[in-house]
C-alpha positions in Angstrom: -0.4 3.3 21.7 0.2 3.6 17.8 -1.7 7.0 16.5 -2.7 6.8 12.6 -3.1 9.9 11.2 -6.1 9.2 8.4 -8.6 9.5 6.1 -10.6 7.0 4.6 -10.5 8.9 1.5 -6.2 8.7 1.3 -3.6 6.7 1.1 -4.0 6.1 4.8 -6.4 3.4 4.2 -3.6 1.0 3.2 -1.7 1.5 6.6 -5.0 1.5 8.2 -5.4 -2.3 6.6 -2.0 -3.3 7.4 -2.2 -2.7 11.0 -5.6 -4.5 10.8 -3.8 -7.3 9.3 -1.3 -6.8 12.1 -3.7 -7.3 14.7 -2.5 -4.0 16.3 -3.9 -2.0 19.0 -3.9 1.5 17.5 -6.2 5.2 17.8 -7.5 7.1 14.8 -6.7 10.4 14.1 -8.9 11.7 11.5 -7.2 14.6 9.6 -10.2 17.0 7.8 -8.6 17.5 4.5 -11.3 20.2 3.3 -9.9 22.2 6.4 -6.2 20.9 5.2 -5.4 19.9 8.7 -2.4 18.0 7.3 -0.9 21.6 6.6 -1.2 22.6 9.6 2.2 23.2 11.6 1.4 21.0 14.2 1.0 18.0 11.6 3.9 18.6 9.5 5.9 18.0 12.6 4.7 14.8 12.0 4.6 14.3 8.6 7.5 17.1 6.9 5.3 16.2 3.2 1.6 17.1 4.9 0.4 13.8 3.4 -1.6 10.7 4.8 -0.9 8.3 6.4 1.9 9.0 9.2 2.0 6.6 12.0 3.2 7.8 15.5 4.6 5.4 18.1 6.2 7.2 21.3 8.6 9.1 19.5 8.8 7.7 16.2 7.1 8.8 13.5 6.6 7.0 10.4 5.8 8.6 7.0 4.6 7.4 3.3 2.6 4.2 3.0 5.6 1.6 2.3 7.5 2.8 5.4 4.2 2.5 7.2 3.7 -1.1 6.0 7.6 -1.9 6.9 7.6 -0.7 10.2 4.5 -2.3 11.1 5.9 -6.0 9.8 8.7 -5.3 11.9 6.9 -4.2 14.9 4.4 -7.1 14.3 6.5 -10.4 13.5 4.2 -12.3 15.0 1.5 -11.9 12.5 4.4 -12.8 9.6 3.4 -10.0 7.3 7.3 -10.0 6.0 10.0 -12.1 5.6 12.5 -11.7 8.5 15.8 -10.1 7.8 18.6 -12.7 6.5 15.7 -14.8 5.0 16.5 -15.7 1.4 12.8 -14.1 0.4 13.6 -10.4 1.5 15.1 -9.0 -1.1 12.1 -9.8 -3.7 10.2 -8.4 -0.9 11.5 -5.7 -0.4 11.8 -5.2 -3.8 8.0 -5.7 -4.7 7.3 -3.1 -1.4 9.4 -0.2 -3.2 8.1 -1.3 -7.0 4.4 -0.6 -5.6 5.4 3.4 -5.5 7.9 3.9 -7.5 6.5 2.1 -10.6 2.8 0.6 -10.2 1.6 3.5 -8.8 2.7 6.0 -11.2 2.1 4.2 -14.1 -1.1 3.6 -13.0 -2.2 6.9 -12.1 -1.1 7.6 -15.8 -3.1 5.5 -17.0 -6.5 6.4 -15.1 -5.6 9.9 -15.9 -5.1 8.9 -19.6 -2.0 10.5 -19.9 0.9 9.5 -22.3 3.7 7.4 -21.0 7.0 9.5 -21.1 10.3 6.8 -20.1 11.9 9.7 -18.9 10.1 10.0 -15.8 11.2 7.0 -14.6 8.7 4.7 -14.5 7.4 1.9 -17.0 4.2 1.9 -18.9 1.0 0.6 -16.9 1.2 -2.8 -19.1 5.0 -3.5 -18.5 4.4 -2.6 -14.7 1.0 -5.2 -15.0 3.7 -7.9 -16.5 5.5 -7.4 -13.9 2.8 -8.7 -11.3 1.7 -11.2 -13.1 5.3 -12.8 -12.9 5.7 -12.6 -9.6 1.8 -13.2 -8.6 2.7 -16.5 -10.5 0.4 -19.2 -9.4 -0.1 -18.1 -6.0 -2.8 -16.6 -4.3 -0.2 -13.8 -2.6 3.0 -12.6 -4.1 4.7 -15.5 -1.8 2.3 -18.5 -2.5 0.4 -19.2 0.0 1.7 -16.4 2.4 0.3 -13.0 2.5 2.6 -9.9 3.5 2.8 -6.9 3.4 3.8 -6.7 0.0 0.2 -8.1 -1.4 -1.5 -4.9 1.0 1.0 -2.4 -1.2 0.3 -4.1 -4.4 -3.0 -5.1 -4.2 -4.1 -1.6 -2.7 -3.3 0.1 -6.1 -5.2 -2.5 -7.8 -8.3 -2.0 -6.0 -7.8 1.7 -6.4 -7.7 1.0 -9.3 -11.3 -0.9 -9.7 -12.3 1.4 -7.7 -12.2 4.8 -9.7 -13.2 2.7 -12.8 -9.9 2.1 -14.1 -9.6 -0.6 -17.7 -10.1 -4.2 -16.7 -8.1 -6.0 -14.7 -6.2 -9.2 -16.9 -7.9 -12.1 -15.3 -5.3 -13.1 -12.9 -5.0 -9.7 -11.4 -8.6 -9.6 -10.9 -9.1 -12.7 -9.1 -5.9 -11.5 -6.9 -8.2 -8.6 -6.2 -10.7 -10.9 -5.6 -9.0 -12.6 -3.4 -7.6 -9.5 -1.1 -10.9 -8.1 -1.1 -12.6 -11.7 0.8 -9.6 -10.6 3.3 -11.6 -9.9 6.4 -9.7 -7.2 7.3 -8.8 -5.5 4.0 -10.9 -2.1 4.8 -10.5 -0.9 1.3 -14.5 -2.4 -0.3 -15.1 -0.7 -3.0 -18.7 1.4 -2.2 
């Protein structure tokens, strides 16, 4: 059985929600981060960064959020959380999975933290990476229409984060995409 490594209060919530969306069978390991239990030794043969989530199955062990949310959707291609490999629509898809760290995120933690953009970090400003959403949110309810994947659980996580420690306002269409996600049944990530 798949072993989630978590803490409702990390980023293990979004793999959490993803295997929920899944409809996997899987065991919760909670990790006590006041006693930093994901430094432990035994842990960071499981996770080398001592960070949640990490997903275990048999002897694989799956690291960072994004990996988490791939390798579910591939274990899972029954419950059509990612377009199958050869399909036309998996390169914007893997595209959007990988653009929800390596630019939404950061440019939206410097913007809760109200800290100045600096280009040479790598990522855009918070408004650029927003554009960027909007585009490809288009008039769809999900990032492919109609279809919800595992790309909407990566981006729409750090929008809800995002409402959630009191971030600006969302532009209207990103907030009724939040919306949206959060009427999800199984999207564990309600804002208290």
């Amino acid at each position: 059985m798949l072993k989630l490594y978590f803490n409702p209060q990390s980023r293990a919530a979004i793999a959490k929600w993803m295997l929920d969306e899944a409809g996997a069978e899987y065991e919760l390991v909670h990790v006590d981060l006041q006693k930093r239990e994901h430094k432990t030794p035994e842990y960071l043969r499981i996770n080398p960064a001592g960070k949640l989530p990490a997903l275990v199955d048999g002897d694989t062990h799956v690291f960072e959020g994004a990996a988490v949310c791939l390798y579910v959707a591939e274990q899972y291609p029954q419950a059509r959380l990612a377009p199958a490999v050869g399909a036309p629509e998996r390169g914007r898809f893997l595209s959007l999975m990988v653009y929800s760290t390596s630019q939404l995120e950061p440019s939206m933690g410097d913007t809760l933290l109200k800290l100045p953009h600096h280009p040479a970090r790598g990522w855009t400003d918070f408004e650029a990476a927003q554009d960027v959403v909007e585009r490809e949110l288009g008039d769809g309810p999900y990032l492919f229409g109609d279809w919800f994947t595992a790309a909407d659980v990566m981006i729409g996580s750090m929008f809800i984060w995002k409402r959630m420690f009191g971030g600006p306002p969302d532009r209207p269409s990103i907030a009724a995409y939040v919306d949206r996600l959060l009427q999800r049944p199984k999207c564990g990530m309600k804002p208290r």
